[in-house]
C-alpha positions as CSV (number, residue, x, y, z in Angstrom):
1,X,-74.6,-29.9,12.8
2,X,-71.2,-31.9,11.4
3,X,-70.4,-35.3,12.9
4,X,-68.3,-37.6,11.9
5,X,-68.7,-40.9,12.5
6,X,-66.6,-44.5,12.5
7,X,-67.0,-47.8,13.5
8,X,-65.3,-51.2,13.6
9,X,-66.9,-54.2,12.2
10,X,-68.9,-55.4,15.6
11,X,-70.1,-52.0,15.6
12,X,-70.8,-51.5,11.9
13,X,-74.7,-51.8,11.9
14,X,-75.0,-49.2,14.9
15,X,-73.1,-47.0,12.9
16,X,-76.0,-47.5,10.1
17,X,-78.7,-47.0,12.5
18,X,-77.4,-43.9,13.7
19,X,-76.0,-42.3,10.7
20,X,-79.8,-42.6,8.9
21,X,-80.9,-41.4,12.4
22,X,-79.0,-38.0,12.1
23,X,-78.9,-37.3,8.2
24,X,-83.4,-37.7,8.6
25,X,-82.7,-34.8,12.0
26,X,-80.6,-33.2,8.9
27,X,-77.1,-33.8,10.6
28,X,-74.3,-33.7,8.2
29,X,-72.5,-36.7,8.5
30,X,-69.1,-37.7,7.5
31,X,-68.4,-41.9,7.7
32,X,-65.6,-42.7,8.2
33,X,-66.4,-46.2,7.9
34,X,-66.1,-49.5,8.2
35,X,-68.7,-50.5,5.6
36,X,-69.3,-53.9,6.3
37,X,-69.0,-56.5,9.2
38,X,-65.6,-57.8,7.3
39,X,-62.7,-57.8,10.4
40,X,-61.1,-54.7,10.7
41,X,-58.9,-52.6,13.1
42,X,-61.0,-50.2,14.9
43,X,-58.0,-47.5,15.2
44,X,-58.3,-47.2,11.5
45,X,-61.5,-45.6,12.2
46,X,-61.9,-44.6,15.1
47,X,-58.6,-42.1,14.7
48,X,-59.9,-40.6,11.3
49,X,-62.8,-39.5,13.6
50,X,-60.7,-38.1,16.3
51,X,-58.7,-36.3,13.8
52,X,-61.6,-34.7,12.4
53,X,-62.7,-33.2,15.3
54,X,-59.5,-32.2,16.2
55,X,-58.9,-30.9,12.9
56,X,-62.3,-28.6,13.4
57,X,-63.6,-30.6,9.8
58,X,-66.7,-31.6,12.2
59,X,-68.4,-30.6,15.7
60,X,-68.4,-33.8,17.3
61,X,-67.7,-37.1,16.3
62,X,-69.4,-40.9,17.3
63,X,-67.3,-43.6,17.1
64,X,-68.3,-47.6,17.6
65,X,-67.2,-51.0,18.3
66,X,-67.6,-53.8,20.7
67,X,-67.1,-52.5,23.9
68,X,-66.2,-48.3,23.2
69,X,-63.0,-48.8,25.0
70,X,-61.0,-49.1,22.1
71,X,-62.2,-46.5,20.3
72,X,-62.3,-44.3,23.2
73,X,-58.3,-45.1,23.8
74,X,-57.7,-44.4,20.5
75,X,-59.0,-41.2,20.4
76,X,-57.8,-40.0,23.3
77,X,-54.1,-40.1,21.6
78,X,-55.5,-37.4,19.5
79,X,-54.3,-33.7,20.7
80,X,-57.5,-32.1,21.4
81,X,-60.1,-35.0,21.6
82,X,-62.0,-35.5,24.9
83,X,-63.5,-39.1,24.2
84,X,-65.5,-40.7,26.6
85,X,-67.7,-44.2,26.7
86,X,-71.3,-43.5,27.4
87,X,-73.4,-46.3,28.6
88,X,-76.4,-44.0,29.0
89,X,-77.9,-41.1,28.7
90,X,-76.7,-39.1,31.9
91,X,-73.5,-40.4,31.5
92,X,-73.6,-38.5,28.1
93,X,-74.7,-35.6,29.1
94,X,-72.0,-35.2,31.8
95,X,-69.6,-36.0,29.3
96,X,-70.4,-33.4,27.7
97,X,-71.3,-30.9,30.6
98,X,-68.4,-31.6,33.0
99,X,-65.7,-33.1,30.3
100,X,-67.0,-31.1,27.3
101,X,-66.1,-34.2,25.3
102,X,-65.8,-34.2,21.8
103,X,-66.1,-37.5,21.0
104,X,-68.8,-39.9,21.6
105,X,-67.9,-43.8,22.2
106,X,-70.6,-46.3,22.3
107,X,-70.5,-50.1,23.1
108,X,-72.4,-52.0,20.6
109,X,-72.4,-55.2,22.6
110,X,-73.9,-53.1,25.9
111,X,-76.2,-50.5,23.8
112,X,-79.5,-51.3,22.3
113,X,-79.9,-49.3,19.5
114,X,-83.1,-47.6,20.6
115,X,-80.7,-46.4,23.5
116,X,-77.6,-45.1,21.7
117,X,-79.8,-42.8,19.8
118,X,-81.3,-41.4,22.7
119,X,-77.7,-41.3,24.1
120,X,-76.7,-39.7,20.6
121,X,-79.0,-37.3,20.8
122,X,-78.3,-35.7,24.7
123,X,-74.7,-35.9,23.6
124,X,-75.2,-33.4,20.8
125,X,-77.1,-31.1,22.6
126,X,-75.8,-30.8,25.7
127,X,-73.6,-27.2,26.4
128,X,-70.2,-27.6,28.4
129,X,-71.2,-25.7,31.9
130,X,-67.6,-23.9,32.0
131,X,-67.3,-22.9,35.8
132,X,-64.9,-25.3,37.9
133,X,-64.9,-27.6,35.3
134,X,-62.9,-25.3,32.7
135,X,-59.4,-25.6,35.6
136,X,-59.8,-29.2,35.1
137,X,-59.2,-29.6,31.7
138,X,-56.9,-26.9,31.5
139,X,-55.0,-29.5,33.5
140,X,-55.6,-32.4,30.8
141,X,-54.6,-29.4,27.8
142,X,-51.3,-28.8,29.8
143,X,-50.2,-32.4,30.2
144,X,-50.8,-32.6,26.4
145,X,-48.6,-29.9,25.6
């Protein structure tokens, strides 16, 4: 699988933890970056992510800083991207069953690492279930347009 991946500085070493975590499952992973805990904007990130997956360069993409919110918002902007913040593990998979999100956010202040990578993980490989859902984001795709 392709994910791209992007964090801020506060989220910087979850980023490492989890990009070793899915290049050893044999993930190709594209960083986006930040590549150190120096300040930065998370939007300069996080939206090279979103546009990624937009852009169909990767599956999915994981994006990280303090809180998740940020990133998520950002990505959001993105025509295409379905970002959601995923505290845990059921959360992630119904973003992915219900929402079919594209985009994972994670909190690194809120998510111990042991954590995000289980939440990582059901992210990736949880299916969209279609049915009533599919109405409901036709919705979002028409407000976008």
């Amino acid at each position: 699988m392709k994910v791209a991946i992007g964090a801020d500085h506060k989220g910087f070493k979850l980023k490492e933890k989890i990009k070793e975590y899915l290049q050893k499952r044999g993930d190709d992973v594209l960083d986006f970056g930040t590549d150190s805990e120096k300040s930065v904007d998370y939007p300069d990130f996080g939206l090279k992510v979103a546009h990624a997956v937009a852009d169909e360069v990767v599956e999915f993409g994981i994006n990280i800083c303090w809180t998740g919110t940020g990133m998520s918002i950002g990505a959001n902007k993105v025509r295409g991207v379905r970002s959601g913040v995923c505290m845990n593990v059921e959360m992630a998979q119904l973003a992915r069953e219900h929402n079919d999100a594209n985009v994972l956010s994670l909190a690194a202040k809120y998510v111990p690492e042991v954590d995000a990578l289980l939440i990582v993980d059901k992210f990736l490989s949880t299916d969209f279930s279609g049915g009533r859902h599919v109405q409901r984001l036709d919705k979002i795709k028409a407000e976008e347009n």
